[in-house]
DSSP file (Angstrom, degrees, kcal/mol; ACC not computed):
  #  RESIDUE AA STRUCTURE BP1 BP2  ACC     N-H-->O    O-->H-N    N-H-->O    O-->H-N    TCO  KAPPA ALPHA  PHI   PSI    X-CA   Y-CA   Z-CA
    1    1 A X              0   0    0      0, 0.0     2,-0.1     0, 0.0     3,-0.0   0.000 360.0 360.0 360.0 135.1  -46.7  -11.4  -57.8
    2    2 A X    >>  -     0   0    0      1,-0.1     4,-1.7     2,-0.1     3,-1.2  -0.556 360.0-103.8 -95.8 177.5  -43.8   -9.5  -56.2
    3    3 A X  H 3> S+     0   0    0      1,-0.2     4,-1.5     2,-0.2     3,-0.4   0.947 121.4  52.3 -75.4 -38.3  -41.0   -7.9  -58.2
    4    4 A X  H 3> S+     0   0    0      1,-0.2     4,-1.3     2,-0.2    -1,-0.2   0.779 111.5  48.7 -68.6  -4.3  -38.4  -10.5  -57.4
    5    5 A X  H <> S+     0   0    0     -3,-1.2     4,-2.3     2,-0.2    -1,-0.2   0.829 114.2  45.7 -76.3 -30.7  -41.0  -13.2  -58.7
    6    6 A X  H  X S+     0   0    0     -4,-1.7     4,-3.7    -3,-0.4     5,-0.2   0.958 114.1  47.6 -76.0 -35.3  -41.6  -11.1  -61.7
    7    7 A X  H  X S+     0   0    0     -4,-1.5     4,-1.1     2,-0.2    -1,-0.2   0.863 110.4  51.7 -75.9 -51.6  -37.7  -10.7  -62.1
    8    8 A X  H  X S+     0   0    0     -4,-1.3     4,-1.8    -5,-0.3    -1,-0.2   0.847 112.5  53.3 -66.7 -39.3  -37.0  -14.9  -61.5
    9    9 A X  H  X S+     0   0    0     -4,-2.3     4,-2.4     2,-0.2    -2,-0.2   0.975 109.1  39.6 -52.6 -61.4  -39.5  -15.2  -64.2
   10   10 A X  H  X S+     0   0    0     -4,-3.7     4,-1.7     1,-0.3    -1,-0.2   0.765 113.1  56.6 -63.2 -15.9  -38.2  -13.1  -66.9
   11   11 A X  H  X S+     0   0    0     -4,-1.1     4,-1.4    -5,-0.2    -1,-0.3   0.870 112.0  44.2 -92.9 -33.7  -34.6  -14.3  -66.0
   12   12 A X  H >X S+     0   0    0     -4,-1.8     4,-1.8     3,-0.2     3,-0.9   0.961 107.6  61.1 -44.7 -57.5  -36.0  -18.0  -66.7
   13   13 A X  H 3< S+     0   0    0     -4,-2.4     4,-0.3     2,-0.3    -2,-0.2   0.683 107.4  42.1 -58.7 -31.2  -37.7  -16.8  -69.7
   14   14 A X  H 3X S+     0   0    0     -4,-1.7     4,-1.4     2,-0.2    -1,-0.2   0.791 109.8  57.2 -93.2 -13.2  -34.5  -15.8  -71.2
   15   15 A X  H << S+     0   0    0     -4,-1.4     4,-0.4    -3,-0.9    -2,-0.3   0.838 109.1  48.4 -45.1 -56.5  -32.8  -18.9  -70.1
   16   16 A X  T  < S+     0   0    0     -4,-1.8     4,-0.3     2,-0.2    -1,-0.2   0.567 108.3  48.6 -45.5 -41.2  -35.3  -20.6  -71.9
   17   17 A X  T  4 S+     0   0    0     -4,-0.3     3,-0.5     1,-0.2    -1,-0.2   0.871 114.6  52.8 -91.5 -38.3  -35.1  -18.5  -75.5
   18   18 A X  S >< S+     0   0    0     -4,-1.4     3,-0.9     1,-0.3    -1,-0.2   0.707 105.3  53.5 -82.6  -7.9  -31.2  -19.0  -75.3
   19   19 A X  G >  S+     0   0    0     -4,-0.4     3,-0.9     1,-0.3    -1,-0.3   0.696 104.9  49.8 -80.1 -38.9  -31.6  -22.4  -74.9
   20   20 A X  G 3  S+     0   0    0     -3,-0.5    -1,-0.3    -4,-0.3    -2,-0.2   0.358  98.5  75.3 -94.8   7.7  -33.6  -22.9  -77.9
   21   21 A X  G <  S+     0   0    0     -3,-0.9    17,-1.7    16,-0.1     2,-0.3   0.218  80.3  73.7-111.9  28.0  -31.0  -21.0  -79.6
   22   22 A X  E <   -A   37   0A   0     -3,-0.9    15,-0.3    15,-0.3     2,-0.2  -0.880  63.0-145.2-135.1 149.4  -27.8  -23.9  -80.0
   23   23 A X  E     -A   36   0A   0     13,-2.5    13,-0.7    -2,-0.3     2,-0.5  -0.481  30.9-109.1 -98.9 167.1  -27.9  -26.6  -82.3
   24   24 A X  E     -A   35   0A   0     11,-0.3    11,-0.2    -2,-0.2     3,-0.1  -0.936  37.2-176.8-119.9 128.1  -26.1  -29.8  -80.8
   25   25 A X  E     -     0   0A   0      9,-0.7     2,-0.3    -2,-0.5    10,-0.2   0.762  67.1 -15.1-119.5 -64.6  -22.6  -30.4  -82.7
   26   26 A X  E     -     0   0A   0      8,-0.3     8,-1.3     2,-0.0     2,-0.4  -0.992  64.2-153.1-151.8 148.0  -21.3  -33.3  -81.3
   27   27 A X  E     -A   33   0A   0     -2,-0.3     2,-0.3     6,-0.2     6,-0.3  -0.733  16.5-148.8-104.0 159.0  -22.4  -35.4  -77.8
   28   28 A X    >   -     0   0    0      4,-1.4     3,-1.2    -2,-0.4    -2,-0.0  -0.957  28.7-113.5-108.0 143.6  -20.0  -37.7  -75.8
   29   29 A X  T 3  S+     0   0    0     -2,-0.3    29,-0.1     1,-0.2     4,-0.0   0.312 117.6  59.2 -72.1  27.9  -20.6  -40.5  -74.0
   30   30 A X  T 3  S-     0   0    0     27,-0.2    -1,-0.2    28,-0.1     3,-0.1  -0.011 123.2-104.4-109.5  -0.7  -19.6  -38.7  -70.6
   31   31 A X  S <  S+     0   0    0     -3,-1.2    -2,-0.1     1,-0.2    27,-0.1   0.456  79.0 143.0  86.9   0.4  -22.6  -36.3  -71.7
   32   32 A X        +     0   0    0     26,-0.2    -4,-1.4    -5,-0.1     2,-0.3  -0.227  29.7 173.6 -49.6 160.5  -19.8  -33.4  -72.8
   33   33 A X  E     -Ab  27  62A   0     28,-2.8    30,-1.3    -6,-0.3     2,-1.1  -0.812  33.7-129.1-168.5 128.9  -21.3  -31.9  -75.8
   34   34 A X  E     - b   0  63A   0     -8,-1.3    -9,-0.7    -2,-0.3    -8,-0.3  -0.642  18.2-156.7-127.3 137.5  -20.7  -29.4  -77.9
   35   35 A X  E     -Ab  24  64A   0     28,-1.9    30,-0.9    -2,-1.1     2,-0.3  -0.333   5.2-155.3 -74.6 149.5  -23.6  -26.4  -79.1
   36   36 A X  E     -Ab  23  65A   0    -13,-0.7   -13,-2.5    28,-0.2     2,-0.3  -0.818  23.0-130.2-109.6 132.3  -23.5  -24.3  -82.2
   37   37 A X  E >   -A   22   0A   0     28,-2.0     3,-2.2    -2,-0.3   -15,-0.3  -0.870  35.8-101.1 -74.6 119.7  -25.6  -21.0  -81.7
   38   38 A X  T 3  S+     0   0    0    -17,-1.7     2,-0.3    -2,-0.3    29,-0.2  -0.055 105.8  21.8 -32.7 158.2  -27.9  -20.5  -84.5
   39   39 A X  T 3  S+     0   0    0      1,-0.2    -1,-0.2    27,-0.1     2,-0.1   0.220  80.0 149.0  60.1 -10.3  -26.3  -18.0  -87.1
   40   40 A X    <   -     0   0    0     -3,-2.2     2,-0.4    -2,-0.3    -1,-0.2  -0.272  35.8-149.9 -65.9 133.9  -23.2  -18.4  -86.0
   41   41 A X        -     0   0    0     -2,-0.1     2,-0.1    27,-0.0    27,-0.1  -0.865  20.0-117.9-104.6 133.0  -20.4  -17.9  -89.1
   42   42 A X        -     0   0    0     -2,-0.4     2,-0.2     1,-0.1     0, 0.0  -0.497  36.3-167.7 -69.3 150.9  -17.0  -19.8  -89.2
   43   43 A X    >   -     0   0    0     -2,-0.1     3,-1.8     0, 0.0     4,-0.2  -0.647  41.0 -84.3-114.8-167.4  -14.2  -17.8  -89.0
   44   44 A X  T >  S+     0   0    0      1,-0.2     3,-0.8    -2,-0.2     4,-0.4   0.897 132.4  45.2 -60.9 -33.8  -10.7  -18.0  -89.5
   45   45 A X  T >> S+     0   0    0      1,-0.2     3,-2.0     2,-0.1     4,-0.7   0.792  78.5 111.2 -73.0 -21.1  -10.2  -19.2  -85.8
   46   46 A X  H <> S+     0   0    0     -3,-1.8     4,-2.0     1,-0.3    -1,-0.2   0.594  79.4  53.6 -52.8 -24.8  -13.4  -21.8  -86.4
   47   47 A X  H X> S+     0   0    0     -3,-0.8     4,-3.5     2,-0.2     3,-0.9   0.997 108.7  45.7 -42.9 -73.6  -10.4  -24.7  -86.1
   48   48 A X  H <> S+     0   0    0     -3,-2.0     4,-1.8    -4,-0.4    -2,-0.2   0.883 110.4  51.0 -54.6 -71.1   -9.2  -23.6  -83.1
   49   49 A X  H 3X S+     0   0    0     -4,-0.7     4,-2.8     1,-0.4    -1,-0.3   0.554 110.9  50.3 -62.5 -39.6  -12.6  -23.2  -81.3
   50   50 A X  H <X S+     0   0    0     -4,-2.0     4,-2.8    -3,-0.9    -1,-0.4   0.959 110.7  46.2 -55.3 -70.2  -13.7  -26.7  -82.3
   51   51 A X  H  X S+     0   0    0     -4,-3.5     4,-1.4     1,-0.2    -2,-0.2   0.960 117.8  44.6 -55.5 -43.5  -10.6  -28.4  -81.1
   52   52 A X  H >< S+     0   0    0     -4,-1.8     3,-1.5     2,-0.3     4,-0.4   0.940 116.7  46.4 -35.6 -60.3  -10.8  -26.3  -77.7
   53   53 A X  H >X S+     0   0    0     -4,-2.8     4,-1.9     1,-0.3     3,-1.4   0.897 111.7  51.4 -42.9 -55.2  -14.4  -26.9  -77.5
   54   54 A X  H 3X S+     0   0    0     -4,-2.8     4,-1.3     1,-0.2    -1,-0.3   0.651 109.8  50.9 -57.1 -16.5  -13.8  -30.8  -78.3
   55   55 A X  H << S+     0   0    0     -3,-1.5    -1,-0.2    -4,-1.4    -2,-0.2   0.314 110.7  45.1-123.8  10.6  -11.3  -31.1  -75.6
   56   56 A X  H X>>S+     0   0    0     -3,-1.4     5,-1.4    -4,-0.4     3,-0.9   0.689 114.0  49.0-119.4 -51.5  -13.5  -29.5  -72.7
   57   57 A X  H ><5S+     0   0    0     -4,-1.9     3,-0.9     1,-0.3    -2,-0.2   0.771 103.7  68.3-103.9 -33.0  -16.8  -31.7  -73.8
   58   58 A X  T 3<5S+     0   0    0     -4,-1.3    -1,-0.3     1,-0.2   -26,-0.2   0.849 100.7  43.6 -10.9 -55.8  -14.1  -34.7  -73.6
   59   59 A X  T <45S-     0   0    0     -3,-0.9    -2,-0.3   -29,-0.0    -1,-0.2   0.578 134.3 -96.9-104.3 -27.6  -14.0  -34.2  -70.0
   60   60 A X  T <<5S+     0   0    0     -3,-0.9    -3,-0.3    -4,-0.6     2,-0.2   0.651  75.3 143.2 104.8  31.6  -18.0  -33.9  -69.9
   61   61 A X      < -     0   0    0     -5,-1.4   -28,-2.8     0, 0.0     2,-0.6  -0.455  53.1-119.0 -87.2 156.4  -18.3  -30.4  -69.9
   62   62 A X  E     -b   33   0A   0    -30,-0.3   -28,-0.2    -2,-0.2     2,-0.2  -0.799  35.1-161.8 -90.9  76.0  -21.2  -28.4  -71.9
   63   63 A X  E     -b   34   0A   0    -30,-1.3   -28,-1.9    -2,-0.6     2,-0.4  -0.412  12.2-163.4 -85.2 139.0  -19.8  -26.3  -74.5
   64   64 A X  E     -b   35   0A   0    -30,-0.2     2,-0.5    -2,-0.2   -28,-0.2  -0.988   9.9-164.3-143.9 129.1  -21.2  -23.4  -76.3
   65   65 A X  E     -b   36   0A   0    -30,-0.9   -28,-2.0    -2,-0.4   -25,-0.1  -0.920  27.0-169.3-136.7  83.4  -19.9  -21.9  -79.5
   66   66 A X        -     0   0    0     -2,-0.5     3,-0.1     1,-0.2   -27,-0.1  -0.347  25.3-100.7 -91.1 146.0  -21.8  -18.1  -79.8
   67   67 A X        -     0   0    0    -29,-0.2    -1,-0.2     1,-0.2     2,-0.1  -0.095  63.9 -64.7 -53.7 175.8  -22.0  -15.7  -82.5
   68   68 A X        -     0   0    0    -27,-0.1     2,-0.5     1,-0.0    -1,-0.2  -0.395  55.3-150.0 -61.5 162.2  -19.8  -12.8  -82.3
   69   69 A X        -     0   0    0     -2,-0.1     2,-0.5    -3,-0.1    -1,-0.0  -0.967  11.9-173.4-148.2  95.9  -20.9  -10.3  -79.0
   70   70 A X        -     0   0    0     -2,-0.5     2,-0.4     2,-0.0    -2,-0.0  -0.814  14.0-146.7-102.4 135.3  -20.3   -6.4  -79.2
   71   71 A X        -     0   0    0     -2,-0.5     2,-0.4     2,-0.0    -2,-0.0  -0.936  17.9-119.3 -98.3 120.1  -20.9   -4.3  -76.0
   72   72 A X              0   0    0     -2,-0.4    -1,-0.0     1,-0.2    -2,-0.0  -0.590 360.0 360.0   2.1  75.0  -22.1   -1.2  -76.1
   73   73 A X              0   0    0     -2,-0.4    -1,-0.2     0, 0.0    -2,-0.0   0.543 360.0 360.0 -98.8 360.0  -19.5    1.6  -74.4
């Protein structure tokens, strides 16, 4: 296996794990939907983020609603 096979693999593999890591919040029938990331905690904004979300998965878009995400500096 060469390294960009090995590389396409892992990069699937993690595709895969995040995939398994949203709960389904509400579907449309134009297939919009929007996912909850396990663990994820409402916050004060949790309103806002819903209606945004609903108004994107309206349109048939896939929406995804992630814990918070700190980057290293």
């Amino acid at each position: 296996m060469t390294e960009n096979e090995k590389l396409l693999l892992l990069q699937l593999n993690q595709i895969n794990m995040l995939s398994q890591q949203f709960n389904v919040y509400k579907e449309f029938d134009n297939g919009g939907r929007i996912e909850i990331m396990k663990g994820y905690i409402p916050k004060n904004d949790h309103k806002d983020l819903l209606s945004i979300s609903r108004y994107f998965a309206k349109k048939g878009d896939k929406v995804q609603i992630t814990t918070d995400i700190h980057f290293k500096q």
